[in-house]
C-alpha positions, -999 to 999 in steps of 0.1 A, spaced: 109 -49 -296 90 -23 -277 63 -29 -252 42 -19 -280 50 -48 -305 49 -71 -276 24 -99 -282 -7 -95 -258 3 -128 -237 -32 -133 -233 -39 -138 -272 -17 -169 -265 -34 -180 -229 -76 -173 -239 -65 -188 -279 -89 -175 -308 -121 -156 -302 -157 -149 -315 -175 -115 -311 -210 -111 -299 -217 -113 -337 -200 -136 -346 -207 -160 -321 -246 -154 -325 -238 -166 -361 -218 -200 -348 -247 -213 -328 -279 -197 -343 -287 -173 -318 -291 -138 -320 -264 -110 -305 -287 -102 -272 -289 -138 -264 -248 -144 -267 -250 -116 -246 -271 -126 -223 -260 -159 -222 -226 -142 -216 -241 -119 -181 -256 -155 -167 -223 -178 -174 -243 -197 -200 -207 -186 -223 -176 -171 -211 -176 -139 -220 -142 -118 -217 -149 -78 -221 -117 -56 -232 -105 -24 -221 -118 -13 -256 -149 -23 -243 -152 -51 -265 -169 -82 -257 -150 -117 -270 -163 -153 -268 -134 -178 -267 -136 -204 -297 -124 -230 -263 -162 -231 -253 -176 -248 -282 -173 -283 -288 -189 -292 -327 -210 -258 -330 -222 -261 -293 -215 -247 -260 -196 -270 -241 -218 -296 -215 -210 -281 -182 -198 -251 -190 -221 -225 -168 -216 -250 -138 -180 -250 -140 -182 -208 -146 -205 -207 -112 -180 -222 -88 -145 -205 -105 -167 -172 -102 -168 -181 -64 -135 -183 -61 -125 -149 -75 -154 -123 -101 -127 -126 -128 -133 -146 -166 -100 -138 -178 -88 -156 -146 -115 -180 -160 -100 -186 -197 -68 -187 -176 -77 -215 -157 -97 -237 -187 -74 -231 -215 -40 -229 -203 -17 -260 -209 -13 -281 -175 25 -292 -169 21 -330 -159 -16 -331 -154 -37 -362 -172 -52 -337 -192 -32 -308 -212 -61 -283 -204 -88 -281 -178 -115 -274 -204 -105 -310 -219 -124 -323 -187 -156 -311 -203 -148 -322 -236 -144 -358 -226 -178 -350 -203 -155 -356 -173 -183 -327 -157 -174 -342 -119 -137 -337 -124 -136 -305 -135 -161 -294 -105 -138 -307 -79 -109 -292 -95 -131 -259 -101 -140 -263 -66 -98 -267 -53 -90 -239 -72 -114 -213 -62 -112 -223 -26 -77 -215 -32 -82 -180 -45 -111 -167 -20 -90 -175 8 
């Protein structure tokens, strides 16, 4: 297999995906407010070299954005102006951790946990 049939490992990291569109359509919104939303940290918003803009499905919990999400978004952005490194660190499975992904925190509205881990971690990559 060539490096052109390669799987993009980040298809497997960041899960499935929503466009603008159709992530308007999941919550009721319109395509300039997931956008916006996206530019404020309301959503997690990955843009592509394509320059394509993807929402990952990981965000919404029963057809709503996640409780805590934009707080969570704020402090990894202070660690490091990255939201692929942001998918990374919410959806990837933990080895050994009491939860298999970070974003599971918020699920369970464990908001406090994933902070202080949010906080660690972005400590951890500024410095």
């Amino acid at each position: 297999m060539n490096a052109e049939e390669q799987p993009d490992p980040w298809a497997k990291i960041v899960g499935p995906c929503y466009t603008s569109k159709s992530m308007a359509r999941a919550l009721g919104w319109t395509e300039a407010d997931v956008i916006d939303a996206g530019s404020d940290l309301r959503l997690l918003m990955l843009h592509t070299e394509d320059d394509v803009f993807l929402f990952p499905a990981f965000q919404l919990q029963r057809g709503e954005v996640v409780e805590g999400l934009q707080k969570v978004l704020l402090v990894l952005q202070a660690g490091v102006d990255d939201p692929w490194a942001w998918a990374q660190w919410l959806n990837v499975e933990l080895p050994d951790e009491h939860t298999p992904r970070n974003i599971t925190l918020l699920y369970e509205g464990r908001l406090e946990e994933a902070l202080r881990d949010a906080r660690h971690d972005a400590s951890a990559w500024s410095s």
